[in-house]
C-alpha positions in Angstrom: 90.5 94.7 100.8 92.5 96.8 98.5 95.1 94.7 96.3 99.3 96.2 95.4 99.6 95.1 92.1 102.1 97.0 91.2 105.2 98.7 92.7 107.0 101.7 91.2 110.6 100.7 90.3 112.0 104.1 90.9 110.2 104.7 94.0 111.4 101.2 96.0 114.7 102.0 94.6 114.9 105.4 96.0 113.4 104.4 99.2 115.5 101.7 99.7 119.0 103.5 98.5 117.9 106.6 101.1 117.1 104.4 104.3 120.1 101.9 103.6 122.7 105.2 103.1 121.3 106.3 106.4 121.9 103.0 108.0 126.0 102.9 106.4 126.3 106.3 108.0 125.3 104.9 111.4 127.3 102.0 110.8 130.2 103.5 109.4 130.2 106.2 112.6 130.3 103.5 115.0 133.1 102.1 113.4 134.7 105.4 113.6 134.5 106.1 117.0 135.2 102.1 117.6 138.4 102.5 115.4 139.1 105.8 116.5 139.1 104.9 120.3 141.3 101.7 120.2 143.7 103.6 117.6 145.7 104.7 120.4 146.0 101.1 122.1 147.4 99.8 119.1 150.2 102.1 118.4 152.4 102.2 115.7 152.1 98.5 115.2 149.1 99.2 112.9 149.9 100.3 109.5 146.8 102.1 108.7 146.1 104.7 111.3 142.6 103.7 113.1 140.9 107.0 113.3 141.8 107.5 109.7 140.4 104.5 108.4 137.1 104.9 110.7 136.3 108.3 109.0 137.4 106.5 105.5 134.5 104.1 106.9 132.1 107.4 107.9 132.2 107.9 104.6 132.2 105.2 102.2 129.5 103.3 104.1 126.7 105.3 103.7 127.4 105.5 99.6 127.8 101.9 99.2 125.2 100.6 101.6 122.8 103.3 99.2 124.2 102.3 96.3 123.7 98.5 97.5 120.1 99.5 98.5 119.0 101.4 95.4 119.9 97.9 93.7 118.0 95.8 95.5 115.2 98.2 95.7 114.7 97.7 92.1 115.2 94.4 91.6 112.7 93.6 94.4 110.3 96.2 93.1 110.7 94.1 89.3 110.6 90.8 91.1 107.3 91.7 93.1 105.7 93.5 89.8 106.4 90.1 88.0 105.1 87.9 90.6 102.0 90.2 91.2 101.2 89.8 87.8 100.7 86.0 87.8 99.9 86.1 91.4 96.7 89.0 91.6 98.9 91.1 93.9 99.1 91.6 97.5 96.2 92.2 99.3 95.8 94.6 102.3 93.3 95.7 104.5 93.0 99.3 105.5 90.9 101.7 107.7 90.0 105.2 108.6 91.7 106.2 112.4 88.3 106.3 113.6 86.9 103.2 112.5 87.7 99.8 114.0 88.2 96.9 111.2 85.6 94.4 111.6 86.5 91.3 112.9 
């Protein structure tokens, strides 16, 4: 068994910023092409145009949901390195690709 005891703080938070900013940017495109496409259904009747606001939404998703991430990243990363501390750490089993655990 091989024990985590400690996470970098930088390194979760990076990891966690990069993959949530690339989940916004899918989110935010889908609401782009969802805006964008019933835009033209709604008319004039909507104040903001839809397509306009979907690309606003392209854009500011990916930042925030990376900016969101990098924060909970850390504070995960602190939170685990405190509870590891007290706790031993998180222990893992691993093997070789050509080696079967035993059982």
């Amino acid at each position: 068994m091989v024990k985590i005891e400690k996470i970098g703080v930088a390194s979760a938070a990076k990891i966690y910023g990069l993959t949530l900013g690339a989940l916004g940017f899918f989110i935010g495109i889908f609401y782009a092409l969802f805006l964008s496409v019933f835009s033209g259904l709604l008319g004039d009747e909507f104040p903001i145009s839809g397509a306009g606001l979907g690309i606003g939404m392209a854009i500011v998703f990916p930042i925030m949901y990376g900016i969101i991430g990098f924060i909970v990243g850390a504070l995960g990363a602190v939170v685990y390195n405190f509870v590891a501390s007290k706790t031993g750490g998180l222990e893992i089993q691993l093997s070789k690709d050509d080696e079967r655990p035993l059982m």
